[in-house]
Each structure stands twice: as structure tokens, then as C-alpha cells.
C-alpha positions as CSV (number, residue, x, y, z in Angstrom):
1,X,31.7,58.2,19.6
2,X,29.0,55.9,21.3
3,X,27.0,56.4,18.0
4,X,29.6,55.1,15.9
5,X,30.5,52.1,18.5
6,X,27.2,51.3,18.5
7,X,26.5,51.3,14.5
8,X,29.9,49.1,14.8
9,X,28.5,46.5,17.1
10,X,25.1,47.0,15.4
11,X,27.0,45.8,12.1
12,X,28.6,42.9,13.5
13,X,25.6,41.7,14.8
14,X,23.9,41.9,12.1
15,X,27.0,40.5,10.1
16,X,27.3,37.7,12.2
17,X,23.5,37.0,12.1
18,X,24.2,36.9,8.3
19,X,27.0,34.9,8.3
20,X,25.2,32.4,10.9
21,X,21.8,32.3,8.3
22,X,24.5,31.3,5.5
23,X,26.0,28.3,7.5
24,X,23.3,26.8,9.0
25,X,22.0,27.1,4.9
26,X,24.4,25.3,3.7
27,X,24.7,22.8,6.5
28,X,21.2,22.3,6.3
29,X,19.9,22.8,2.6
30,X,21.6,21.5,-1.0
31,X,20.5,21.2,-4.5
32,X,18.3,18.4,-5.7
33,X,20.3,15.2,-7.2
34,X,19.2,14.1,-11.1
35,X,21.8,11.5,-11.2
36,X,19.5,8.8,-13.5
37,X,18.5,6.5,-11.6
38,X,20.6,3.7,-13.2
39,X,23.4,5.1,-11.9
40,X,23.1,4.5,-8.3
41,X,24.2,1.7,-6.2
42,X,21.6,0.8,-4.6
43,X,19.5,0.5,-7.9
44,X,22.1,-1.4,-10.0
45,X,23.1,-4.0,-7.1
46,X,19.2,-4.6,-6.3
47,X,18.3,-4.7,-9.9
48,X,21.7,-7.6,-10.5
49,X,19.5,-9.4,-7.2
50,X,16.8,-9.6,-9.0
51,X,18.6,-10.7,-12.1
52,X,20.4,-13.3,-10.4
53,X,17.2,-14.4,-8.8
54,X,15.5,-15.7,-12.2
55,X,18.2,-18.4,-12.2
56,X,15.8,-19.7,-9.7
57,X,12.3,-21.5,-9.8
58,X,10.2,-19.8,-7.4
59,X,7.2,-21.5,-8.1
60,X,5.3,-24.7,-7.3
61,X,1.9,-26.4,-8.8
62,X,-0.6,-28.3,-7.1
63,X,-3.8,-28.3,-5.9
64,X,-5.5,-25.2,-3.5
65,X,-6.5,-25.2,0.1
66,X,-7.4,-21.8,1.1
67,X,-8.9,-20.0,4.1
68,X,-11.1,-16.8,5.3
69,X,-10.8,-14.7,8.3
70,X,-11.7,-11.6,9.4
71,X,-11.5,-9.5,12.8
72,X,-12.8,-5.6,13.2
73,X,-11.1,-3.2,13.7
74,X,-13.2,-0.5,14.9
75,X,-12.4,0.4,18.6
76,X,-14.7,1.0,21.2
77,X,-14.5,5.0,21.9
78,X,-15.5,7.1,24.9
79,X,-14.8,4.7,28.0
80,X,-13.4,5.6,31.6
81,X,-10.8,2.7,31.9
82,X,-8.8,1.6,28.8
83,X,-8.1,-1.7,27.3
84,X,-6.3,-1.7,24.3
85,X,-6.2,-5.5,23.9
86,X,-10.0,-4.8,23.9
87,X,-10.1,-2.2,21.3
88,X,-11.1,0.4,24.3
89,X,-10.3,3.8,23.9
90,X,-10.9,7.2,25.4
91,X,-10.6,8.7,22.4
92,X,-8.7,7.7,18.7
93,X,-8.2,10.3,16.2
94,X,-8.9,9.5,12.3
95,X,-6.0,9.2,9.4
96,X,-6.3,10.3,6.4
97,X,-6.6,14.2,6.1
98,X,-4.4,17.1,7.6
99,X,-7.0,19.5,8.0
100,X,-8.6,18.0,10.8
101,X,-6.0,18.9,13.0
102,X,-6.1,15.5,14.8
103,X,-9.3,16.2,16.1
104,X,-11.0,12.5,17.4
105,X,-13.6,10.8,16.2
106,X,-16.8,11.4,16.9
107,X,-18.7,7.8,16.6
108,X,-19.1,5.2,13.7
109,X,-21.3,5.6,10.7
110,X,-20.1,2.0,9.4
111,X,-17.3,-0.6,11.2
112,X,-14.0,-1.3,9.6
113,X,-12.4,-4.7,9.6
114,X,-9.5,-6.4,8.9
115,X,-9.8,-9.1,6.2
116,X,-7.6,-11.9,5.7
117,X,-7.6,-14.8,2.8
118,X,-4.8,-17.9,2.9
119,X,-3.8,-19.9,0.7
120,X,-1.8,-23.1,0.3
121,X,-0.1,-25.1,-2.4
122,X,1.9,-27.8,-2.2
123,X,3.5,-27.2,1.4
124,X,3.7,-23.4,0.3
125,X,1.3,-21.4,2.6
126,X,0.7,-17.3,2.3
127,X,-1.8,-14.9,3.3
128,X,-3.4,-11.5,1.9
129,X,-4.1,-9.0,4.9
130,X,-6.2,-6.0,3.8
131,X,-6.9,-3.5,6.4
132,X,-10.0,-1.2,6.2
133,X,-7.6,1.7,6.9
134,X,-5.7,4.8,5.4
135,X,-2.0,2.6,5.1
136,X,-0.7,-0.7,7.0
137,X,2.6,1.6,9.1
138,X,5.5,-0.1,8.9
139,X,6.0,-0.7,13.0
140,X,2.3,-1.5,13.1
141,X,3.3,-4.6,9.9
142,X,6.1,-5.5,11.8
143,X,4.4,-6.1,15.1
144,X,1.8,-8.4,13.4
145,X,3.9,-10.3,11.2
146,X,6.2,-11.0,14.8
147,X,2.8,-12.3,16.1
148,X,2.5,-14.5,12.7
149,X,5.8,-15.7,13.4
150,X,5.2,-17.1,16.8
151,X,1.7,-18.5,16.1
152,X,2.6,-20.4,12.9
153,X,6.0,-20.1,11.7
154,X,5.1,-17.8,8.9
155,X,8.1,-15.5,7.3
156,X,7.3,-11.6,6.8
157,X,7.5,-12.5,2.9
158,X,4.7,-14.5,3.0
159,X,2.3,-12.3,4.6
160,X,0.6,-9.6,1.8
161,X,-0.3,-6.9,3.8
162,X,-2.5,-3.8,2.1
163,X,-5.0,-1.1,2.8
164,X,-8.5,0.0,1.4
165,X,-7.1,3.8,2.2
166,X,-9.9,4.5,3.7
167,X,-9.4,8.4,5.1
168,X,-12.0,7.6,7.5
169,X,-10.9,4.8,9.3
170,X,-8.0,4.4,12.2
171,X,-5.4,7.3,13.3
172,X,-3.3,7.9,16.2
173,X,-0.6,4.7,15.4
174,X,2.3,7.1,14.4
175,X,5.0,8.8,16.3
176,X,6.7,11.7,14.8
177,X,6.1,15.1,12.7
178,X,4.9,13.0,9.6
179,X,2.7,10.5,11.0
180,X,0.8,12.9,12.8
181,X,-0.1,15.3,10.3
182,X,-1.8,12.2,9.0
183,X,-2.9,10.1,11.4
184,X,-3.6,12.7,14.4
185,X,-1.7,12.8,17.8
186,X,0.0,9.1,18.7
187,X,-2.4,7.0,21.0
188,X,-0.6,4.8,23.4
189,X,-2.3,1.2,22.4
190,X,-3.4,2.0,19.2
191,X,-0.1,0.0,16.9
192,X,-0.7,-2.5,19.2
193,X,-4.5,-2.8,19.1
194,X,-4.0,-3.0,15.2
195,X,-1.2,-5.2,14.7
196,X,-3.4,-7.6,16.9
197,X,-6.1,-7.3,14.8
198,X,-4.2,-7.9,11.4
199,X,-2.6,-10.9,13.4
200,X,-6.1,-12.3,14.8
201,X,-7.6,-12.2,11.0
202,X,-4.5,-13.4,9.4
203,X,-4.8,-16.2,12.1
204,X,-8.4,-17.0,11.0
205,X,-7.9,-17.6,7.9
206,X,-4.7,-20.1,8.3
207,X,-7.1,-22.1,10.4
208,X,-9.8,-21.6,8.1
209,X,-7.7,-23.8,5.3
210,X,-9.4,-26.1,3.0
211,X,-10.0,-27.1,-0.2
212,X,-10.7,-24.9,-2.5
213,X,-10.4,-23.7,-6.4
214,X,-9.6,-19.7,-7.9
215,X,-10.0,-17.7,-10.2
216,X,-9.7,-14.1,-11.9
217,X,-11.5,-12.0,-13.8
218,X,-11.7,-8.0,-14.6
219,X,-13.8,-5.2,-15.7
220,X,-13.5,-1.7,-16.8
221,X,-14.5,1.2,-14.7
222,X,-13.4,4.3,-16.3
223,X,-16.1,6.5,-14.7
224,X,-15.1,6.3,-11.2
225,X,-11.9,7.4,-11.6
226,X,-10.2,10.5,-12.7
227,X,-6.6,11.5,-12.7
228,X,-5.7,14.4,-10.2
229,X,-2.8,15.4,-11.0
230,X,-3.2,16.6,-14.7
231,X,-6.7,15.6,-15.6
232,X,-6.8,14.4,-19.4
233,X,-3.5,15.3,-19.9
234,X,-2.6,11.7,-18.4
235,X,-3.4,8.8,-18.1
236,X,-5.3,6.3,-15.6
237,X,-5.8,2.7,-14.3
238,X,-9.6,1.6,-15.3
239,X,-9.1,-1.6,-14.5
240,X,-11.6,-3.2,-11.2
241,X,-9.4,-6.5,-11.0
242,X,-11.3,-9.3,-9.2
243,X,-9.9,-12.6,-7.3
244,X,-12.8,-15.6,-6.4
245,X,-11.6,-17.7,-4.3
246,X,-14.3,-21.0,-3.3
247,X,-14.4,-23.4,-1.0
248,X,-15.2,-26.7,-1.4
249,X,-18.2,-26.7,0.7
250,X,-19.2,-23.2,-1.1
251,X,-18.3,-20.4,0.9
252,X,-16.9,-17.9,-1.7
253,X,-14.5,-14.8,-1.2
254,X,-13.8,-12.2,-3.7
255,X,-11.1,-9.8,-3.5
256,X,-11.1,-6.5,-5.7
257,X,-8.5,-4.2,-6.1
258,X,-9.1,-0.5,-8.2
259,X,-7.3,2.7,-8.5
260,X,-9.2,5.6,-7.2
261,X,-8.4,6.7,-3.9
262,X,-10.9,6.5,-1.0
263,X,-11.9,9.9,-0.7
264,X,-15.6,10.3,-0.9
265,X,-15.7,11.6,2.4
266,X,-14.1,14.7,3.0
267,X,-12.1,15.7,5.9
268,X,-15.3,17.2,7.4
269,X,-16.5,13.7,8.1
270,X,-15.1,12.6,12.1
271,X,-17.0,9.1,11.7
272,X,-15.7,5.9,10.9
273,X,-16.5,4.3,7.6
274,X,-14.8,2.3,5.5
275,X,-15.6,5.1,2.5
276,X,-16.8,3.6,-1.1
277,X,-14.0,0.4,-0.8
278,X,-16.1,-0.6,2.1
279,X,-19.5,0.0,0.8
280,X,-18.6,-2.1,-2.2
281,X,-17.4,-4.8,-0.1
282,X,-20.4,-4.4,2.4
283,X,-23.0,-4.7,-0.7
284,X,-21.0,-8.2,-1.8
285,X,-22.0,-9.2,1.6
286,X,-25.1,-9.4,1.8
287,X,-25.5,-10.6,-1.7
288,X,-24.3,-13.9,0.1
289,X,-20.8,-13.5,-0.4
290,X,-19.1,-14.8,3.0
291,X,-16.0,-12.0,2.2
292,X,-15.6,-9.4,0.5
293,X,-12.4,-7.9,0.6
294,X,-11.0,-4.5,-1.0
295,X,-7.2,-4.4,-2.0
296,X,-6.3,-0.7,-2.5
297,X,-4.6,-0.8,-5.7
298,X,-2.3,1.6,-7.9
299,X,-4.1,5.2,-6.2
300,X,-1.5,7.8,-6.6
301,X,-3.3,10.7,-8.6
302,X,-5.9,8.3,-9.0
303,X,-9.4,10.0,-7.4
304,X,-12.7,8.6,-7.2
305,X,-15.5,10.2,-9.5
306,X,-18.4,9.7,-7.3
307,X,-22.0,11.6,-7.9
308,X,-21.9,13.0,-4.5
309,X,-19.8,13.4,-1.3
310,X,-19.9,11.9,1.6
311,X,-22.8,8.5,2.7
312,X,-25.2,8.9,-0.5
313,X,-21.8,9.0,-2.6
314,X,-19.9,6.6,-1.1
315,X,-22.8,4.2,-0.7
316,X,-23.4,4.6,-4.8
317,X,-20.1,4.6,-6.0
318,X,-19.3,1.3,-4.0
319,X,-22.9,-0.3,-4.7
320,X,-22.4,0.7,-8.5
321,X,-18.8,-1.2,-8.2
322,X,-20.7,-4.2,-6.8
323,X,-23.2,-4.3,-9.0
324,X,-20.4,-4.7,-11.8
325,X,-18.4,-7.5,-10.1
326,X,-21.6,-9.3,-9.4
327,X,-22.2,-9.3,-13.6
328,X,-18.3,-10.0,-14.0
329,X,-18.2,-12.8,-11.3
330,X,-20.5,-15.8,-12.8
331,X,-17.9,-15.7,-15.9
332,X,-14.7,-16.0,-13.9
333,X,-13.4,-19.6,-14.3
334,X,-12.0,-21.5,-11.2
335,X,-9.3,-24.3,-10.8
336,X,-8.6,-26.3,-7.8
337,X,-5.3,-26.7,-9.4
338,X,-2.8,-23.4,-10.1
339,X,0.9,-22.3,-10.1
340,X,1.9,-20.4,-7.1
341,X,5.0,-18.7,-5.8
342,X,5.1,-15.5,-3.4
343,X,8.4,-13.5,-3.0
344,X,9.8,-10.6,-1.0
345,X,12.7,-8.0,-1.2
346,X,14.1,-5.8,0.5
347,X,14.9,-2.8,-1.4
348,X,17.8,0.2,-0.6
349,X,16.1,3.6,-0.7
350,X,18.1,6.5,-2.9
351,X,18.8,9.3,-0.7
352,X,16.3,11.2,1.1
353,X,15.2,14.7,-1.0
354,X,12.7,16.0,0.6
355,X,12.3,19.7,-0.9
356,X,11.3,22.8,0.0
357,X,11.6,24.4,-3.6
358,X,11.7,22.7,-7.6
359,X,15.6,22.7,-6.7
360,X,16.7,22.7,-2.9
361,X,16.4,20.0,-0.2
362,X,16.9,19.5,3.1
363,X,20.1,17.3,3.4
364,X,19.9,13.8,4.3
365,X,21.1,14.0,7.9
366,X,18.4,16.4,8.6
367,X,15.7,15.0,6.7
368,X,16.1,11.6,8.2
369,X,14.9,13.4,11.6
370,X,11.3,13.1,9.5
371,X,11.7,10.2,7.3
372,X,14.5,7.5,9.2
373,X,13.8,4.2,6.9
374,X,17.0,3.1,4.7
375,X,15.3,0.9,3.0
376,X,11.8,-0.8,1.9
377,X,10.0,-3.8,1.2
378,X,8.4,-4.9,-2.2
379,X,6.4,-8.3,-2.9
380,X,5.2,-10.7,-5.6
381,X,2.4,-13.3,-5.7
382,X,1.7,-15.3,-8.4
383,X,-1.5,-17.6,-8.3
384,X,-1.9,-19.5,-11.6
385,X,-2.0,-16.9,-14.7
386,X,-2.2,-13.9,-12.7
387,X,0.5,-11.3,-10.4
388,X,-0.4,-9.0,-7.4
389,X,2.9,-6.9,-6.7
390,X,3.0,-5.0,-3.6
391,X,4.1,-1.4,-3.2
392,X,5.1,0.2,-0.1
393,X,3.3,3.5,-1.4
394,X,0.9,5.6,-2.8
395,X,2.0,4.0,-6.5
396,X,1.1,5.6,-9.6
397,X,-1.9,3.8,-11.9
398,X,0.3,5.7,-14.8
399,X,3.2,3.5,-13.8
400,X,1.2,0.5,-13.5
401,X,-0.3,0.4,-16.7
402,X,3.3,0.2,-18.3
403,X,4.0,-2.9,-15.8
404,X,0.8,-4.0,-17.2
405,X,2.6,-3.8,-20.6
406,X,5.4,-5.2,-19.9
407,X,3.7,-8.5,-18.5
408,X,1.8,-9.5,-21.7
409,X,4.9,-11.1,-23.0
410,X,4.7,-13.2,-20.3
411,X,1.2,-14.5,-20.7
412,X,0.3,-13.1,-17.1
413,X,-1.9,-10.0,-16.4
414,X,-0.9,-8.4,-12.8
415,X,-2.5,-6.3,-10.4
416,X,-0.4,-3.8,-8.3
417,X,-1.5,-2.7,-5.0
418,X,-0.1,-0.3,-2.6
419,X,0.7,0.2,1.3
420,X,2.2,-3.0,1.6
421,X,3.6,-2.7,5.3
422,X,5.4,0.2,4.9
423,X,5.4,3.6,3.6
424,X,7.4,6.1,1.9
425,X,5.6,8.6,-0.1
426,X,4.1,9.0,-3.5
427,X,5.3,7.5,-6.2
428,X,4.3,9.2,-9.4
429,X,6.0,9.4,-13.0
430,X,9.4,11.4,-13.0
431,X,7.8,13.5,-15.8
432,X,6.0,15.2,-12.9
433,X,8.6,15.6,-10.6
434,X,9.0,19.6,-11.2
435,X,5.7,20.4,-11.0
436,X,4.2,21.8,-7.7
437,X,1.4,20.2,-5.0
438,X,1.1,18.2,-3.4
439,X,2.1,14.6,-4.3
440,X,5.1,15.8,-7.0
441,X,6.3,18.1,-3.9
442,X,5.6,17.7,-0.5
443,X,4.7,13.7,-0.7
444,X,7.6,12.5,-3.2
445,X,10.6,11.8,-0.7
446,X,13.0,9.9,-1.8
447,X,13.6,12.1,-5.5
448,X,13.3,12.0,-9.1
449,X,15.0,8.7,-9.1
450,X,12.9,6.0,-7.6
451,X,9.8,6.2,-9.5
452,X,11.9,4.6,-12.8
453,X,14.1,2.5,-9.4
454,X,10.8,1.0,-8.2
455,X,9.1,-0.1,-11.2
456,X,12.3,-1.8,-12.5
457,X,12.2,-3.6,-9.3
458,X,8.2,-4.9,-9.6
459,X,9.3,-5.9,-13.3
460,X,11.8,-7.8,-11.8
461,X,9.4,-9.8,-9.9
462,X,7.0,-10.0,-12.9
463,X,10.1,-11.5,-14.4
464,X,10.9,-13.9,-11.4
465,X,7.8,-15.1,-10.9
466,X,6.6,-15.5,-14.5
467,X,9.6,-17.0,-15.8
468,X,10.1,-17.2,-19.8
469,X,9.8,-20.9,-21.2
470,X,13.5,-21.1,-22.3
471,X,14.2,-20.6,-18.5
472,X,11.7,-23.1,-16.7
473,X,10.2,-24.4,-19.8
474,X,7.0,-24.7,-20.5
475,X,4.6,-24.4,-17.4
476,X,3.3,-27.2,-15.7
477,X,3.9,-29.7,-12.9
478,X,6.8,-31.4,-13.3
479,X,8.9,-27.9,-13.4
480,X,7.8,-26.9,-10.0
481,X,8.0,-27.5,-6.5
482,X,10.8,-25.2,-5.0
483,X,10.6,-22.2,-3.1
484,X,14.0,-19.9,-3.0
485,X,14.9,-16.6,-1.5
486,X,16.0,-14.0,-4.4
């Protein structure tokens, strides 16, 4: 009898265990959603914005004042008493690679700064912030851009933010599961330390304003960069796209933005650098350059093809780079007199589907315990012939060479960078989505959907800010000179 009571309770137990595993299942897991992408709310009422907004002359013309400033970013490491404000830390781990366990950084093998150009046209004033750094975190972009506020009046739209992505640069800014599998453990000081240094560049180049002329130029790069994901199978961003920017009393800036990733260093490397993107703009330096300034550009899949690892490779690949805009530069043609407009949106995320197979996700509630944003931030800046669109990600070269497509009906040739002030993910072609790794898997939250979601909306600003002649008419001064929200 106790036998059999006890292979009853034994049963229910075991039973109820079973029937406990299944709830929490289905309270917790579901099937992934394929809905296309055009048939979600927040895509169709973001895409009519957008569509509304080209009603709307965004632009003005006249002539440039522009403005360079700069402010480093490396902190100070290993002191007794800390001072954030001061850059002093005991200790600050580096972002960029999981398998160094948050481990902190050992010393500095080359300083990262944060780089800042402004630029102003007819009572219109912005500013590019680029951040020697892995990706500008969205608290971190929101702290500097309330410091922007204060100091000068200037709107969140109107500040560019980016990073190099650097994986060798500033960590410990992140709170949370996510952020610190990438960035290390959270520092206390650190978001502030950086959004302070973003602000204090930013801030240098406003005051830095003056008259000045522009111009852009390119070059091909196809052997330092490979596609990751598939290899030859796909398809990649060659394009090195280059912005001079001169002053009238000579001092010269040029900006660069390219696809591959900065990932010469491996995650064995605990020193900061700045990885090739700095050694690129380093080398520009002291070839009498007063700034150069790296703009990570489209690097999702996109990997650097470097001779070597680590110093001797990023040193070459960057110096190689250099070399080539050095040839390219001389050619570029400037004008102290351009069309400019700069736009922002904010943009409704689909639903969270973060996976843990091909075809099950954790449901939204839970997953919004890792990944809480309900929405995103995506920008456009036009200056004369020429777009920069902003993308709060690691953004797919694949996907940017079809915007690049898309724009030569428009008479414009764009540039799209990523890790705009934000971030949420990889954002690769859906044609990917089902395969496994990690950026198709583990890094692409938000589902099969918002790859086609968020190139629709960066076509919408290509179409916004580079407005067909039967809307605006042909360019040139008379049909410019107002500055709307979208």
C-alpha cells in the first residue's frame, strides 16, 4: 500500500511538474510572426508620416559656416579617488566583445576621442558627433543631447550622433543583461563621463563656426572588406565615402564613413585603441589635416579584410585607407554655397521576437525585460548633392546599396551610417532571417519585418530631403528657406 501511495504521489508530482513546464511554455514562448511587414500599423502610419512630410520643403540654401571640435574620451584608469567629471576611474571595462567576460582594461595602446563638425546655413545650425567607440547608447545620447539643449538651444534632431565601433574602446555605460554582455559590468560615472564628452565636443565645434565651403567625394575599397555572413554569396558596400569640409582661414576636416566593422583587434586585446577607423583618422592627422573624423557606416556583416590582427593590422589597413583619401581628396570640389536640410523621426518598433529557435520566441512581455524601447530614432542630412541617413543599428551594407539605388533618380548619392543614438540590433536582409548565428539569430530583435520597415523609412527621407522637381521645382535659392518637422 505505501508503495502504490507513493508511485501515486510520485505521479502527480511528476504530472504536475509537467503540466507547470507546459504553462509557463506557453505563457512564456510563441511562434514567430511573418505578417509582411506592410501590414503592420506601425509601418503603414510611419510610412503615410513620411508621405505626408514631402508636402513640405525641408531645405534651405545659402552660404556655409561650419565648425570643429573635439574632446577625448579616454579615461584616466587605476586611481584611488574617482572623478567622473574628470574621466577618473578605478577601473572601466572594454565594449565590444563577449568573451572577455567584462574583464577591465588594462592601459591604452592609442586615445579615443570624440569628434564633432557643425555646420550652419541660413539660420539652420546642426552637428555630426562621432564617437571613437563600439555604439552611441541611447541614455548615454540622450544625456548629451539634454546638455546640447541647455547650452545652445539645439533640438535632438539636429544633433548626428555615430560611432567608429571600435571593439576596443569604452564599456561599462549599460545597465541590464544585454548591455553587459557587451559593454562589461555597469560603472557608476561612466554614461555620464561620456555624454559629457559628446556634449563638450559638440560644444566646440558650435563655437568653432565660421566660414567655410564642402565638398564630397568617394573611392572604392573592395579589398578591405568582406561579407560575413555568406561570403560571395552576397553582396557588400565598397564604397569609402568622404566629406571636406574647409575653413576660410584653411583648417580642413574630413569625415569618412566605410562598411567594415572595426574588428582588427580581437577580443584578446584589453587596451584602448581606436582599431583601424582610428588609425586612418590618426594618419590624416599628421598629414596636416586639423580633423579627421571616422563615421561608422552600413557594418552589419560587413568585416574588415586586414593583412594581420591586432597593431601591425590595424595600423595598415587604416594607413592604406588614408593613403587613398589623401589621392581622392585634391579632386573633391568645394562650395561655400550648398542646400541643406536635417530631419529626424521617431519610428514605432514591430513587436519584440527575440528567438530562441528558426520558429519560437520569447513573448513580448518577457522579452521587453531585455530589450524595453517601443520605439527608435532615424535621421537625414542633406548638404548640397549628397545624404548621410542615420541608423540606430548595426545596418546592412546589402540594404544600403539598394538605398543607394534608389537615390540616383534623385540626382543625390547618400551615405548611411549606423549607431545613431540608439540601438536595437542587427539589421540584415530578411532573406537571412532563418538562417543561424549570430547576427540573423541572436542579434535580430525586433523580427523578419523591420529590415524591409526600416529601409522604407530611410527612403522616405531620401525622398523628403531630395525632393522631385515637380514638387519643389528645380533646386536653387529662391525654393528654400523653411525648416518643418515631418
Amino acid at each position: 500500500m505505501r508503495i502504490k501511495r507513493l508511485a501515486r504521489i510520485t505521479a502527480w508530482v511528476i504530472g504536475g511538474l509537467v503540466g507547470l513546464l507546459f504553462l509557463l511554455t506557453a505563457i512564456a514562448l510563441t511562434t514567430v510572426d511573418h505578417t509582411p511587414y506592410r501590414a503592420l500599423p506601425v509601418v503603414t502610419n510611419t510610412l503615410a508620416r513620411l508621405e505626408q512630410a514631402k508636402a513640405t520643403n525641408h531645405l534651405v540654401y545659402g552660404e556655409l559656416r561650419a565648425g570643429f571640435g573635439r574632446a577625448k574620451l579616454t579615461p584616466t584608469l587605476g586611481v584611488e579617488r574617482e572623478a567622473w567629471t574628470a574621466g577618473r576611474f578605478r577601473s572601466v571595462p572594454l565594449a565590444g566583445y563577449g568573451a572577455r567576460k567584462g574583464k577591465p582594461a588594462t592601459g591604452v595602446l592609442q586615445d579615443v576621442w570624440v569628434k564633432a563638425v557643425a555646420f550652419a546655413v541660413s539660420g539652420q545650425t546642426s552637428v555630426i558627433v562621432a564617437a571613437e567607440a563600439l555604439i552611441i547608447p541611447r541614455d548615454v545620447a540622450d544625456k548629451a543631447a539634454h546638455r546640447l539643449a541647455e547650452a545652445k538651444g539645439l533640438a535632438r534632431e539636429l544633433i548626428y550622433f555615430n560611432a567608429t565601433h571600435t571593439h576596443s574602446s569604452i564599456g561599462g555605460w549599460g545597465q541590464g543583461y544585454m548591455a553587459e554582455q557587451f559593454a562589461g559590468p555597469f560603472v557608476p560615472g561612466v554614461p555620464d563621463w561620456f555624454a559629457q564628452q559628446l556634449a563638450a565636443a559638440a560644444l566646440a565645434a558650435l563655437d568653432d563656426l565660421r566660414p567655410a565651403s564642402l565638398g564630397h567625394g568617394s573611392f572604392a575599397a573592395p579589398e578591405f572588406v568582406r561579407n560575413r555572413l555568406v561570403g560571395d554569396a552576397g553582396t557588400k558596400d565598397p564604397t569609402f565615402t568622404l566629406m571636406l569640409v574647409k575653413q576660410a582661414d584653411g583648417d580642413q576636416a574630413v569625415l569618412g564613413s566605410y562598411a567594415a566593422h572595426g574588428t582588427v583587434f580581437s577580443g584578446s586585446n584589453m587596451q584602448f585603441n581606436g582599431d583601424y577607423p582610428g588609425y586612418w583618422a590618426a594618419a590624416l592627422e599628421k598629414a596636416g589635416y586639423k580633423l579627421g573624423m571616422f563615421v561608422g557606416g552600413s557594418v552589419a556583416s560587413h568585416g574588415p579584410r586586414a593583412r594581420k590582427s591586432g597593431l601591425e593590422g590595424a595600423e595598415q589597413m587604416g594607413g592604406a585607407l588614408a593613403d587613398l583619401a589623401q589621392k581622392s581628396l585634391p579632386h573633391i570640389l568645394l562650395t561655400n554655397q550648398l542646400v541643406f536640410g536635417i530631419i529626424g523621426v521617431e519610428v514605432p518598433l514591430p513587436e519584440l521576437q527575440v528567438r530562441l529557435s528558426d520558429g519560437i520566441r520569447l513573448r513580448p512581455w518577457l522579452a521587453r525585460a531585455l530589450l524595453p524601447a517601443p520605439s527608435t530614432f532615424v535621421q537625414g542630412l542633406r548638404l548640397q548633392n549628397n545624404l548621410w541617413l542615420s541608423a540606430p543599428c548595426d545596418f546592412s551594407g546589402e540594404l544600403t546599396l539598394e538605398l543607394k539605388d534608389q537615390a540616383k533618380s534623385r540626382q543625390v548619392e547618400i551615405a548611411v551610417t549606423s549607431f545613431n543614438g540608439d540601438y536595437v540590433g542587427y539589421v540584415i536582409p530578411s532573406k537571412y532571417y532563418h538562417r543561424d548565428g549570430y547576427e540573423p539569430r541572436l542579434m535580430s530583435f525586433y523580427g523578419p519585418q523591420l529590415p524591409d520597415y526600416l529601409k522604407d523609412v530611410l527612403g522616405g527621407l531620401v525622398n523628403v530631403l531630395a525632393p522631385s522637381p515637380e514638387v519643389h521645382g528645380e533646386l536653387g535659392p529662391p525654393n528654400f528657406g523653411r525648416t518643418l518637422d515631418p
